[in-house]
N, CA, C and O atoms as a Maestro MAE file, in Angstrom:
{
 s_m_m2io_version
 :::
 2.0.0
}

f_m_ct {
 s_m_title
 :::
 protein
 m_atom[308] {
  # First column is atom index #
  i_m_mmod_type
  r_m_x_coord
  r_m_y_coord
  r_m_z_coord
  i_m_residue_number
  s_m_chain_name
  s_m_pdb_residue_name
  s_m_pdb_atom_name
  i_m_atomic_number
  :::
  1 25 -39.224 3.918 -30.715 1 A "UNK " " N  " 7
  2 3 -39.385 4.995 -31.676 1 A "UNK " " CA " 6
  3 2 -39.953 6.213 -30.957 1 A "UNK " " C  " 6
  4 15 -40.663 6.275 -29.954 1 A "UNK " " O  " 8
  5 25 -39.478 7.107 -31.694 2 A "UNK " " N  " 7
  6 3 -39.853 8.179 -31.144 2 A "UNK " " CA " 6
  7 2 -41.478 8.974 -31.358 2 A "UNK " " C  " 6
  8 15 -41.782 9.231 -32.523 2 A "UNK " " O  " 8
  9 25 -42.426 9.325 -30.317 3 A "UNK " " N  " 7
  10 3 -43.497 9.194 -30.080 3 A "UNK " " CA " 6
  11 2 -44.253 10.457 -30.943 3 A "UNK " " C  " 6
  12 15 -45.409 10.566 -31.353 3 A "UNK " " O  " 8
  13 25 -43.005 11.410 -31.035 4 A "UNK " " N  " 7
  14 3 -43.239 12.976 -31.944 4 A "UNK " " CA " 6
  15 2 -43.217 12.730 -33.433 4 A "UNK " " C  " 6
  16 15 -43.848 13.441 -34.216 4 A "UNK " " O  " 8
  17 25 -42.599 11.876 -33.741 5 A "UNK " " N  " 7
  18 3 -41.982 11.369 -35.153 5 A "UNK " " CA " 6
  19 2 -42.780 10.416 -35.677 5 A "UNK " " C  " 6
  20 15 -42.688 10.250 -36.893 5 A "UNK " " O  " 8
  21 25 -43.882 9.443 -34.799 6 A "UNK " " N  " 7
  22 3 -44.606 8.757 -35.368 6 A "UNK " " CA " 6
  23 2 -45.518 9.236 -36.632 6 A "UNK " " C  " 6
  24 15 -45.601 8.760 -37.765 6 A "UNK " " O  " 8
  25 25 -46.092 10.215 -36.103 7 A "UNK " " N  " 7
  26 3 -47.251 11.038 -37.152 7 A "UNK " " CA " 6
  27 2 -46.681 11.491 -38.562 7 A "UNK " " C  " 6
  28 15 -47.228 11.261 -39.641 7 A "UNK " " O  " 8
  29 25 -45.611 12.106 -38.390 8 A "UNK " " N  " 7
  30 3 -44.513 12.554 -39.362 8 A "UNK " " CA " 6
  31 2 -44.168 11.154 -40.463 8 A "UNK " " C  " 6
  32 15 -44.219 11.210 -41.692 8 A "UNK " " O  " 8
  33 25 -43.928 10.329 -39.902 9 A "UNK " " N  " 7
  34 3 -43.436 9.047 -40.724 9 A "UNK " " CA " 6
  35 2 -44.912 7.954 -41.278 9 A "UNK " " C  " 6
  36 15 -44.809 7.136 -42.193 9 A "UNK " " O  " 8
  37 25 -45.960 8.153 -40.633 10 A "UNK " " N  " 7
  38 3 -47.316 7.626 -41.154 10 A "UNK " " CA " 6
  39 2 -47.838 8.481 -42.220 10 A "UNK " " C  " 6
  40 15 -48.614 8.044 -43.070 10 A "UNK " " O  " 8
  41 25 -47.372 9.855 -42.186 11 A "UNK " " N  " 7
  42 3 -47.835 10.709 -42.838 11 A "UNK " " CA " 6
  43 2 -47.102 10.689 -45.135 11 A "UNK " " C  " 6
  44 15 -47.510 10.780 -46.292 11 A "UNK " " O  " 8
  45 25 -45.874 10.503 -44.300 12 A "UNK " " N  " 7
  46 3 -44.962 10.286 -45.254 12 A "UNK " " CA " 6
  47 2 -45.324 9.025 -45.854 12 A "UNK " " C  " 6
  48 15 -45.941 8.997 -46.918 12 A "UNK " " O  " 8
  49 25 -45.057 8.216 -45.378 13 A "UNK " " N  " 7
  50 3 -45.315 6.718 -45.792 13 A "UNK " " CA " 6
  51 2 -46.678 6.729 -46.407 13 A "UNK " " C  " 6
  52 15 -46.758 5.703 -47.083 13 A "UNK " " O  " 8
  53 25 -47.830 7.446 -46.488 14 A "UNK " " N  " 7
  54 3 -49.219 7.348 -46.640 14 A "UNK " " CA " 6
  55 2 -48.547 8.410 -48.061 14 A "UNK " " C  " 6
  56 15 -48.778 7.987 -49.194 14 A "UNK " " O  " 8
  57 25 -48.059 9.219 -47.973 15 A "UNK " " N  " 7
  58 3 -48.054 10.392 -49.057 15 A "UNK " " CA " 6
  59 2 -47.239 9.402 -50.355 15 A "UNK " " C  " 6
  60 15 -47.457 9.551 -51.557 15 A "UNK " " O  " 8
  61 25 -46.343 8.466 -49.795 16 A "UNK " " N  " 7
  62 3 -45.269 7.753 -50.734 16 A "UNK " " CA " 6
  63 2 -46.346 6.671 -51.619 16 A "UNK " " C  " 6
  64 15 -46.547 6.599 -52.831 16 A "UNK " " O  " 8
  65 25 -46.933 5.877 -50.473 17 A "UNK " " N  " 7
  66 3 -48.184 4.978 -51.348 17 A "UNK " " CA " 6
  67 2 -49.225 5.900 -51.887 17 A "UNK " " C  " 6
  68 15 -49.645 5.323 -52.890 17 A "UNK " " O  " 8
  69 25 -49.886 7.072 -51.745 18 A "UNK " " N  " 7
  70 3 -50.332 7.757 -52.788 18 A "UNK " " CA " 6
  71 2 -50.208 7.711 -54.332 18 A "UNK " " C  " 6
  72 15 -51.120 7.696 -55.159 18 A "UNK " " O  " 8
  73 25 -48.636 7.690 -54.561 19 A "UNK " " N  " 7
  74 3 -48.093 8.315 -55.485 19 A "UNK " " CA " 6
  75 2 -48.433 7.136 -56.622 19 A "UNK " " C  " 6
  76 15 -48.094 7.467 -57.758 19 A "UNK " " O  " 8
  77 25 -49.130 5.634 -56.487 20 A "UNK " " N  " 7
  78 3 -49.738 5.045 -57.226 20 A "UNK " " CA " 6
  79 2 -50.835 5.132 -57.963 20 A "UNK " " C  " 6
  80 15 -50.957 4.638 -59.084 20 A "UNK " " O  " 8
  81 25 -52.163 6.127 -57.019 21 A "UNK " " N  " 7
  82 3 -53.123 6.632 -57.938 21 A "UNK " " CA " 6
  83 2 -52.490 7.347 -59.041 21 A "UNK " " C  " 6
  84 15 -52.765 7.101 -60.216 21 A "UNK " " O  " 8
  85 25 -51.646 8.230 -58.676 22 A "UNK " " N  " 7
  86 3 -51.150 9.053 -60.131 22 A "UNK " " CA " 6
  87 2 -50.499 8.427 -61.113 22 A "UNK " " C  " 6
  88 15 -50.584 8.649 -62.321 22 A "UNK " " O  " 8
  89 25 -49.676 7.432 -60.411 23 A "UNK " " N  " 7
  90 3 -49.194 6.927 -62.128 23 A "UNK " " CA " 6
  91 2 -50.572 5.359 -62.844 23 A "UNK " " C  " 6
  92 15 -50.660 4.753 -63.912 23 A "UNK " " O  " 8
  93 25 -51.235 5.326 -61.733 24 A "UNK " " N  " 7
  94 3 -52.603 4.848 -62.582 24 A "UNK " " CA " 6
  95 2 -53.603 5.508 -63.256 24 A "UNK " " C  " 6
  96 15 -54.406 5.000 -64.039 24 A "UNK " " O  " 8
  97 25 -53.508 6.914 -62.849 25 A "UNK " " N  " 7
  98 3 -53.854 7.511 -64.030 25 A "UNK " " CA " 6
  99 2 -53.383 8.320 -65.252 25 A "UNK " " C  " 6
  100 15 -54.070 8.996 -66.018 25 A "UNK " " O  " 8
  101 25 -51.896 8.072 -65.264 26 A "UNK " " N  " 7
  102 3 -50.703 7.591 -65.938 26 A "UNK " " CA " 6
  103 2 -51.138 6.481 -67.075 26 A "UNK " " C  " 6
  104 15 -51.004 6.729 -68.273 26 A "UNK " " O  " 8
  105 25 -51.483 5.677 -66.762 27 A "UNK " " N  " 7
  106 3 -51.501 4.623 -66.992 27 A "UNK " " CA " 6
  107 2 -52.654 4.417 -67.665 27 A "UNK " " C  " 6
  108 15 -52.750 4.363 -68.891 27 A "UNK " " O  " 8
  109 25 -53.406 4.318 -66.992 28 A "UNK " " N  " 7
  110 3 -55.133 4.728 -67.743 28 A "UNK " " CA " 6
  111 2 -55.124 5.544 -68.969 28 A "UNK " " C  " 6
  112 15 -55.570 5.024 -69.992 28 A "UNK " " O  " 8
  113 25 -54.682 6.741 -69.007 29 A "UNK " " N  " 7
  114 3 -54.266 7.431 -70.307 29 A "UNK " " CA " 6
  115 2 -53.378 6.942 -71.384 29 A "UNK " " C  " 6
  116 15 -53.464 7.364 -72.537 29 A "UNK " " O  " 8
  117 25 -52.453 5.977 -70.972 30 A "UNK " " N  " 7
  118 3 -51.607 5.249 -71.808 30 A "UNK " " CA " 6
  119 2 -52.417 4.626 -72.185 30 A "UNK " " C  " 6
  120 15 -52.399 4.896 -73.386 30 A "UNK " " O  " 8
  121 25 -53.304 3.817 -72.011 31 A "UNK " " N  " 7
  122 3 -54.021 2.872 -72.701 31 A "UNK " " CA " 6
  123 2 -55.202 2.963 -73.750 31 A "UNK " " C  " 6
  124 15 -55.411 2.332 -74.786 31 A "UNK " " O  " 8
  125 25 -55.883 3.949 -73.127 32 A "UNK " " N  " 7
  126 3 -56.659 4.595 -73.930 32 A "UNK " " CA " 6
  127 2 -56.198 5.088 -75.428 32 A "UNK " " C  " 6
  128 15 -56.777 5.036 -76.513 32 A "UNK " " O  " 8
  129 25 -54.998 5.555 -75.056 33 A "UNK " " N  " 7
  130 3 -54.471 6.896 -76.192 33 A "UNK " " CA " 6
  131 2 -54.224 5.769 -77.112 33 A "UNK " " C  " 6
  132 15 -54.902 5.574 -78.121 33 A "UNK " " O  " 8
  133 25 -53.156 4.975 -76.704 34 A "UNK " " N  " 7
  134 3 -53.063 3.874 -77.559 34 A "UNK " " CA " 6
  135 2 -54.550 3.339 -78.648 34 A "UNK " " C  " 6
  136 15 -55.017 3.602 -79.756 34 A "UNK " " O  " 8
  137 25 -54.805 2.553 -77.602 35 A "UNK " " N  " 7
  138 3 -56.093 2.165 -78.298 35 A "UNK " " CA " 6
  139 2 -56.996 2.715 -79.273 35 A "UNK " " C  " 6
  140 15 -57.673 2.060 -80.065 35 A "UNK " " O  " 8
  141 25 -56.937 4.674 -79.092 36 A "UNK " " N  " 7
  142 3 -57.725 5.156 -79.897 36 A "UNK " " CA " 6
  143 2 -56.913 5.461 -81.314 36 A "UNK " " C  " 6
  144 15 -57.339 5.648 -82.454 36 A "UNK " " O  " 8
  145 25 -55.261 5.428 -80.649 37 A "UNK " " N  " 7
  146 3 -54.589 5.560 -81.766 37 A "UNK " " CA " 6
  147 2 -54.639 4.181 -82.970 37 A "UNK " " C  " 6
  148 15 -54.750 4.272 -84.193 37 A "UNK " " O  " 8
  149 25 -54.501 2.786 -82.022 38 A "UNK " " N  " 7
  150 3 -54.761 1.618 -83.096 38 A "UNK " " CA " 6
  151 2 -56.043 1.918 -83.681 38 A "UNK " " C  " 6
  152 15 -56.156 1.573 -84.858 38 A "UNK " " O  " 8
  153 25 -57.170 2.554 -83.072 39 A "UNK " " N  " 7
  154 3 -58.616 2.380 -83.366 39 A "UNK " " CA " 6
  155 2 -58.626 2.676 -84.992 39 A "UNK " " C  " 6
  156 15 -58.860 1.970 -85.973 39 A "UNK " " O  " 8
  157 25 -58.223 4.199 -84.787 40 A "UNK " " N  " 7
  158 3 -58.164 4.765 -85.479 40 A "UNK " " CA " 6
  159 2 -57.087 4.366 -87.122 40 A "UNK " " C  " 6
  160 15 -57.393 4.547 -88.300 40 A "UNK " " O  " 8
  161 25 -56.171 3.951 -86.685 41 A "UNK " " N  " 7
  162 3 -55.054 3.333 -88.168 41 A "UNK " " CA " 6
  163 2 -56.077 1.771 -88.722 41 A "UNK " " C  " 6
  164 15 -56.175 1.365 -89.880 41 A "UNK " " O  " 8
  165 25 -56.585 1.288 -87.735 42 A "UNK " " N  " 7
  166 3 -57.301 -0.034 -88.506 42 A "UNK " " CA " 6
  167 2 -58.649 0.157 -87.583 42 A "UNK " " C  " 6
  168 15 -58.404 -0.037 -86.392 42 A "UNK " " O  " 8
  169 25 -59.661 0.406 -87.790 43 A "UNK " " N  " 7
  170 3 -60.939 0.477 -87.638 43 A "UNK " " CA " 6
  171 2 -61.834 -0.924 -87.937 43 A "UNK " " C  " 6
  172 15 -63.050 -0.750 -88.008 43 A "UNK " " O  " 8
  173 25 -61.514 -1.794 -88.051 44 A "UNK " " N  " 7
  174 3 -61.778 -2.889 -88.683 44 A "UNK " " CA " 6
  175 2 -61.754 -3.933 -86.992 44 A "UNK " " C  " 6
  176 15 -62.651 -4.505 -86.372 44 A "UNK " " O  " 8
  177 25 -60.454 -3.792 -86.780 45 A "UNK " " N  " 7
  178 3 -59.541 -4.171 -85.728 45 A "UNK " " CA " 6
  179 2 -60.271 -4.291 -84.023 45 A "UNK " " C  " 6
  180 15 -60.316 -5.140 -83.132 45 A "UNK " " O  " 8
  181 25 -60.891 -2.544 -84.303 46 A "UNK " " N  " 7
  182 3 -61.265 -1.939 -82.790 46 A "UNK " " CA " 6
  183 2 -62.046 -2.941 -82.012 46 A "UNK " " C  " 6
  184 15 -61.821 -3.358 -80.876 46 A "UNK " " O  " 8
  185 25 -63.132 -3.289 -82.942 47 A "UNK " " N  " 7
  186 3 -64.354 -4.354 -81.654 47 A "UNK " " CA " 6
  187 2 -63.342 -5.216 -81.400 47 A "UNK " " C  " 6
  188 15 -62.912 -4.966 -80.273 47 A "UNK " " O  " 8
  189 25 -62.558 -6.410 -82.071 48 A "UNK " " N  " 7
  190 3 -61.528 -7.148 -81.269 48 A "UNK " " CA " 6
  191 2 -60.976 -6.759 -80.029 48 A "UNK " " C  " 6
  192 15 -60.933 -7.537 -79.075 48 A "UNK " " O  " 8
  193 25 -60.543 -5.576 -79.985 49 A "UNK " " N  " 7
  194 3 -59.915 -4.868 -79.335 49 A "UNK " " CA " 6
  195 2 -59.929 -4.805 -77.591 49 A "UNK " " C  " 6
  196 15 -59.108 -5.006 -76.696 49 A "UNK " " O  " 8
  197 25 -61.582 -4.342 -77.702 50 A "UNK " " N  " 7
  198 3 -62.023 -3.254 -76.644 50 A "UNK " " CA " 6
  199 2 -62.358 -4.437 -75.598 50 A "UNK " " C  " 6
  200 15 -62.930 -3.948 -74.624 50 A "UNK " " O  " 8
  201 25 -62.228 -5.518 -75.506 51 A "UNK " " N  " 7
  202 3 -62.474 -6.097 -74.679 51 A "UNK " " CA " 6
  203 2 -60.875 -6.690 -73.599 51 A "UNK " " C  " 6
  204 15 -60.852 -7.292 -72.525 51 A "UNK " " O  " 8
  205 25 -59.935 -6.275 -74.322 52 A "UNK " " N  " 7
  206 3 -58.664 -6.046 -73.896 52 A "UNK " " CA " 6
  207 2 -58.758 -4.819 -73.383 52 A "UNK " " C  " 6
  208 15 -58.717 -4.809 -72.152 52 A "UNK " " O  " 8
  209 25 -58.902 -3.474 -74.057 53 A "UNK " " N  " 7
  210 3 -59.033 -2.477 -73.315 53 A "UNK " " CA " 6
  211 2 -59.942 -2.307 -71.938 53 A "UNK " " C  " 6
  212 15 -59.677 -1.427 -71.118 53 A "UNK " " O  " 8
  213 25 -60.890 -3.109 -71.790 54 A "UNK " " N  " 7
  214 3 -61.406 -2.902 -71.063 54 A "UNK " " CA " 6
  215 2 -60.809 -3.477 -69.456 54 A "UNK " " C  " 6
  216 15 -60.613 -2.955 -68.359 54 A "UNK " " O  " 8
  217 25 -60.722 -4.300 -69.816 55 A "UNK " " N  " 7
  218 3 -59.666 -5.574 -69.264 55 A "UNK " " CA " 6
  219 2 -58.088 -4.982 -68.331 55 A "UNK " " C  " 6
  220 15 -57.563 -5.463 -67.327 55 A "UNK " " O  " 8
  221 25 -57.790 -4.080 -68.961 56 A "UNK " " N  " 7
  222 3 -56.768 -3.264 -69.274 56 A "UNK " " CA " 6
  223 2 -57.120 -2.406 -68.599 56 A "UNK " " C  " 6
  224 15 -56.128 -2.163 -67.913 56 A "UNK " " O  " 8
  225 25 -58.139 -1.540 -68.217 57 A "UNK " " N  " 7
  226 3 -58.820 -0.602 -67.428 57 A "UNK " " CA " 6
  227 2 -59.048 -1.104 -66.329 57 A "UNK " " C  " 6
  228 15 -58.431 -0.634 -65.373 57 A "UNK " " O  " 8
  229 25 -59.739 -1.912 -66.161 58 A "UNK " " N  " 7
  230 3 -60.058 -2.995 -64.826 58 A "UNK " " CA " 6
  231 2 -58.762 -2.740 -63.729 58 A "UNK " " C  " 6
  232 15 -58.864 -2.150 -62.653 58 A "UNK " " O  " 8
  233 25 -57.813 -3.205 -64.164 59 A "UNK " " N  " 7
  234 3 -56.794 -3.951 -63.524 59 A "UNK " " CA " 6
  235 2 -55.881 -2.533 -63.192 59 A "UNK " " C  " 6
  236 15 -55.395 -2.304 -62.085 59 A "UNK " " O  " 8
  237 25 -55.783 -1.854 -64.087 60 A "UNK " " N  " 7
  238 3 -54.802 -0.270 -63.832 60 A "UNK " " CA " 6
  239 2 -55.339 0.563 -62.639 60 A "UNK " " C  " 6
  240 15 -54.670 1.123 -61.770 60 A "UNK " " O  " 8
  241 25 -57.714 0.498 -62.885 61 A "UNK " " N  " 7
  242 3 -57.814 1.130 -61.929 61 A "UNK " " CA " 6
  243 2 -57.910 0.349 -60.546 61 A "UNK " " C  " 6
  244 15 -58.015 1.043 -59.534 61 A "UNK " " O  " 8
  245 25 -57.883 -1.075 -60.410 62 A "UNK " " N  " 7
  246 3 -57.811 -2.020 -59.014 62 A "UNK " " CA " 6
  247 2 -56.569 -1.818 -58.482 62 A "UNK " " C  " 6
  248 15 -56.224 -2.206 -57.366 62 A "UNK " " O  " 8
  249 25 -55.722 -1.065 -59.455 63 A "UNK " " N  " 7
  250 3 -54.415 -0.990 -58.777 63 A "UNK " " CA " 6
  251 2 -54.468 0.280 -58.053 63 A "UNK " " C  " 6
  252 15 -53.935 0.418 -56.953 63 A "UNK " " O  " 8
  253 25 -54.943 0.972 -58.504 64 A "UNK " " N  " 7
  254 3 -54.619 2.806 -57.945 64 A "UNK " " CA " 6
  255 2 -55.569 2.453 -56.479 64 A "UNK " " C  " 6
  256 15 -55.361 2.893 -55.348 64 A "UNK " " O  " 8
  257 25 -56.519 1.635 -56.876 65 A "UNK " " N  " 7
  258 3 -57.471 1.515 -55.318 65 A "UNK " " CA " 6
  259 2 -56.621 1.215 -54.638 65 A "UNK " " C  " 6
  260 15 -56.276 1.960 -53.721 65 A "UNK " " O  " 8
  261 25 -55.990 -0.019 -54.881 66 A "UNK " " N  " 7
  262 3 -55.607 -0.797 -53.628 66 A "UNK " " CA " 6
  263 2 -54.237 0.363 -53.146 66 A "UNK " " C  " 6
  264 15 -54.007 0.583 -51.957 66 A "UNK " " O  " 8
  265 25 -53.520 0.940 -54.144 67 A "UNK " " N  " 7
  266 3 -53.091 2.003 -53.544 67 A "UNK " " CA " 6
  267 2 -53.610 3.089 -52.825 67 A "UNK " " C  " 6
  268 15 -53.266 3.470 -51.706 67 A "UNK " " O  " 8
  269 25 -54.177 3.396 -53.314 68 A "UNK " " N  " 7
  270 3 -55.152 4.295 -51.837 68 A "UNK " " CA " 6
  271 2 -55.543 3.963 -50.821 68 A "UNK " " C  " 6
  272 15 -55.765 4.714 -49.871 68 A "UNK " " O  " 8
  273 25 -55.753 2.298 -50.859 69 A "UNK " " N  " 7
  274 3 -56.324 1.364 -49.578 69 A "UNK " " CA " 6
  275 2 -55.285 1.642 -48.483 69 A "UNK " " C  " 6
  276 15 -55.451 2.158 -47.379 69 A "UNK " " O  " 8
  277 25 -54.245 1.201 -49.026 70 A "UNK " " N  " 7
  278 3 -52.487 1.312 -48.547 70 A "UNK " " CA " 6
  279 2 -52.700 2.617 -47.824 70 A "UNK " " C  " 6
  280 15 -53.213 2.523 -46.708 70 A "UNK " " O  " 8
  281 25 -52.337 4.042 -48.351 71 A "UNK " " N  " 7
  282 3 -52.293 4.620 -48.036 71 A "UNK " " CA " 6
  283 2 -53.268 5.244 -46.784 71 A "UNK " " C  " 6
  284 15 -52.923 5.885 -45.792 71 A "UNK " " O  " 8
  285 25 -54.549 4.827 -47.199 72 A "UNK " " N  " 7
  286 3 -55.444 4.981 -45.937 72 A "UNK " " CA " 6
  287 2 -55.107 4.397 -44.740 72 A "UNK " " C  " 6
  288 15 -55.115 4.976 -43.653 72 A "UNK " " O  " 8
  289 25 -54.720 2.895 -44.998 73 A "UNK " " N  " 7
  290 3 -54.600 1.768 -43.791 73 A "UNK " " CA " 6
  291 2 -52.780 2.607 -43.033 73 A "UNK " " C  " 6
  292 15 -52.705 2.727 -41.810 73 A "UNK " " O  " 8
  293 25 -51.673 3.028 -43.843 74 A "UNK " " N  " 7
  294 3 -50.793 3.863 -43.360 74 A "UNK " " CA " 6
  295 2 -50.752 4.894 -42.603 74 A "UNK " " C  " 6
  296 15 -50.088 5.103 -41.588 74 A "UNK " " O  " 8
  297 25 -51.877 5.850 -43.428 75 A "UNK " " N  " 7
  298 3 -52.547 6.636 -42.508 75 A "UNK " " CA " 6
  299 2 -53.107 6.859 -40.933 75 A "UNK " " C  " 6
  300 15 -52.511 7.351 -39.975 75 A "UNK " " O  " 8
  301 25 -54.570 6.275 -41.028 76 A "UNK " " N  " 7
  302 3 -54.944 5.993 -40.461 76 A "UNK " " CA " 6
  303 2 -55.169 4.794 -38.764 76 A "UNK " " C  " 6
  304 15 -56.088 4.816 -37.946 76 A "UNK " " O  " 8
  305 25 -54.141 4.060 -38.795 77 A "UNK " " N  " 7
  306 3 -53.681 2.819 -38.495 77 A "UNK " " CA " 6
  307 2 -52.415 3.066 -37.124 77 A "UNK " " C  " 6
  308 15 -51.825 2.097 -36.647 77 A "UNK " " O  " 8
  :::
 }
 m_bond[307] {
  # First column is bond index #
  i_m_from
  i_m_to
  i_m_order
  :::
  1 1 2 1
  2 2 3 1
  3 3 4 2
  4 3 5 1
  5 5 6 1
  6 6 7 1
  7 7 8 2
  8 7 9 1
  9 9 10 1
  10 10 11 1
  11 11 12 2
  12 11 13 1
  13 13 14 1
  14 14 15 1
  15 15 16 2
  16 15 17 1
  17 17 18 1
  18 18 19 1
  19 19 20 2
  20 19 21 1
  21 21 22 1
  22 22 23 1
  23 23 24 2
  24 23 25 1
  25 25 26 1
  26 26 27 1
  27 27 28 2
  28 27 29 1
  29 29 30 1
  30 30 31 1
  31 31 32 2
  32 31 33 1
  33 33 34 1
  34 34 35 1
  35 35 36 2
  36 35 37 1
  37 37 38 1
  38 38 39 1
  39 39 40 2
  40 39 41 1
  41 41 42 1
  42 42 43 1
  43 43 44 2
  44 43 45 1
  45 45 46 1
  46 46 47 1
  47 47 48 2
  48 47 49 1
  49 49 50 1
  50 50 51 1
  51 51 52 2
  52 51 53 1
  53 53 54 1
  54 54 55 1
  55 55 56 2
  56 55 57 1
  57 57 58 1
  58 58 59 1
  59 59 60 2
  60 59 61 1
  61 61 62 1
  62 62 63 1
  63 63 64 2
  64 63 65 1
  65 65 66 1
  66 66 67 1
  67 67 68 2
  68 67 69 1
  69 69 70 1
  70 70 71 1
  71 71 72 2
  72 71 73 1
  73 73 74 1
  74 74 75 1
  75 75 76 2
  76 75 77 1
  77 77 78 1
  78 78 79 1
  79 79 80 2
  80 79 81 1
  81 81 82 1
  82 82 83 1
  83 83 84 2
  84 83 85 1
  85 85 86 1
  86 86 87 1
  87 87 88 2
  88 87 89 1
  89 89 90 1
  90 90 91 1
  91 91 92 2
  92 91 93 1
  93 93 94 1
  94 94 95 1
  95 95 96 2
  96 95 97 1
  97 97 98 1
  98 98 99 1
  99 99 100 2
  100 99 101 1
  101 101 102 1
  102 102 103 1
  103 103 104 2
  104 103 105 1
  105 105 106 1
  106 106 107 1
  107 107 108 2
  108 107 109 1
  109 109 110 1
  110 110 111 1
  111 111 112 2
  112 111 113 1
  113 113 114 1
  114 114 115 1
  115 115 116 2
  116 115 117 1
  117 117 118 1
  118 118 119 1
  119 119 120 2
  120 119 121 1
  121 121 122 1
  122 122 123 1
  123 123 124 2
  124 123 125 1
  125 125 126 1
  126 126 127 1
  127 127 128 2
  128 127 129 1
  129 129 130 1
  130 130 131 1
  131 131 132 2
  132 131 133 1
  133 133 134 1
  134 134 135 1
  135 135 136 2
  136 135 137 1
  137 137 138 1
  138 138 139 1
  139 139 140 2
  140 139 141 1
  141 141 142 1
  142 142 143 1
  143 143 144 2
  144 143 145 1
  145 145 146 1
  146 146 147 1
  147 147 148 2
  148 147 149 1
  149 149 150 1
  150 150 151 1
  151 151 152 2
  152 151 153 1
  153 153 154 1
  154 154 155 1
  155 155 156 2
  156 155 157 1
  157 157 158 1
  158 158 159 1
  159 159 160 2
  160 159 161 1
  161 161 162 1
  162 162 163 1
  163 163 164 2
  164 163 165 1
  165 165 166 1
  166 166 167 1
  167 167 168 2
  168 167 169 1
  169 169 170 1
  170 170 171 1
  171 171 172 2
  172 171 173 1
  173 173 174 1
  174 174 175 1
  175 175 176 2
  176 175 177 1
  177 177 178 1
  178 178 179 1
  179 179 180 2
  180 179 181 1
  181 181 182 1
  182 182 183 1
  183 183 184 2
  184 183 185 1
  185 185 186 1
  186 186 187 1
  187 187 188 2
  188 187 189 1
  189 189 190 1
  190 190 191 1
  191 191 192 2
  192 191 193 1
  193 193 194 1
  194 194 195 1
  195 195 196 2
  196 195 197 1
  197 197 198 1
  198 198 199 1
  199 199 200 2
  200 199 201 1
  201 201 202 1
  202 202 203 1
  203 203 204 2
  204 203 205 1
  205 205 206 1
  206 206 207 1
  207 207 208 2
  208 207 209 1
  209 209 210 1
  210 210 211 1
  211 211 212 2
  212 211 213 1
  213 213 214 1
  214 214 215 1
  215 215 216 2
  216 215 217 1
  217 217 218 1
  218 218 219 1
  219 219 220 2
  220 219 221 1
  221 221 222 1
  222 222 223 1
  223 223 224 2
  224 223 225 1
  225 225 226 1
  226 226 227 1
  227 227 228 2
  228 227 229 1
  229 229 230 1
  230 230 231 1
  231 231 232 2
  232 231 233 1
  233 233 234 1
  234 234 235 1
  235 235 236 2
  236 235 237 1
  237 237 238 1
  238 238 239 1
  239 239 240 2
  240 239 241 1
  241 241 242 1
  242 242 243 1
  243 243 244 2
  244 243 245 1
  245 245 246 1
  246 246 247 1
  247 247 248 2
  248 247 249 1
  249 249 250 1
  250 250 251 1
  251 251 252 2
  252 251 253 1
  253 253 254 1
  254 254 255 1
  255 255 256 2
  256 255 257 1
  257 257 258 1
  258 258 259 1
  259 259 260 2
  260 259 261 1
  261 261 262 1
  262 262 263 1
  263 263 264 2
  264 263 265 1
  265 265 266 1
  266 266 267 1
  267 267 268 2
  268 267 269 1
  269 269 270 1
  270 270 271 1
  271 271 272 2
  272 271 273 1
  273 273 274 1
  274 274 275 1
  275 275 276 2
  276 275 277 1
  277 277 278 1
  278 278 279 1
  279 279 280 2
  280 279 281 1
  281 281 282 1
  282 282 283 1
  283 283 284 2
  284 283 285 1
  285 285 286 1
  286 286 287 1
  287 287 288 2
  288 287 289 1
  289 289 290 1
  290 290 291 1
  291 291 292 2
  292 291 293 1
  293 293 294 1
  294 294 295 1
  295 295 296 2
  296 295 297 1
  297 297 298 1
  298 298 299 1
  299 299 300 2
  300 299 301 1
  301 301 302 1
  302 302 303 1
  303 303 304 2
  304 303 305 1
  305 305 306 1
  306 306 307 1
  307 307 308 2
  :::
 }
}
């Protein structure tokens, strides 16, 4: 491979795995909105709820990390 082009293609490849924080916080907003939207039509409902939401938060934002992890270790590496 070519030795000029390395940086160029770590760079890219790091910018491509990026693009997971954003749709986790994509995602994060989907859930929320939802939730405040069920909250809100049955109020009764919500405490059941929020422990799914939370749950639900957990896991959307472990994802955007480990995408950034990616991207660092692409980076950097």
């Amino acid at each position: 491979m070519d030795p000029v082009l390395l940086p160029a293609f770590k760079a890219l490849g790091a910018g491509i795995a990026a693009i997971g924080m954003g749709l986790a916080g994509i995602g994060l907003g989907n859930i929320f909105g939802n939730y405040l939207s069920a909250a809100i039509r049955n109020p009764a409902a919500a405490d059941g709820q929020f422990g799914r939401l939370i749950f639900g938060f957990a896991v959307t934002e472990a994802l955007g990390i480990f995408s950034l992890l990616i991207a660092l270790l692409l980076l950097f590496t």
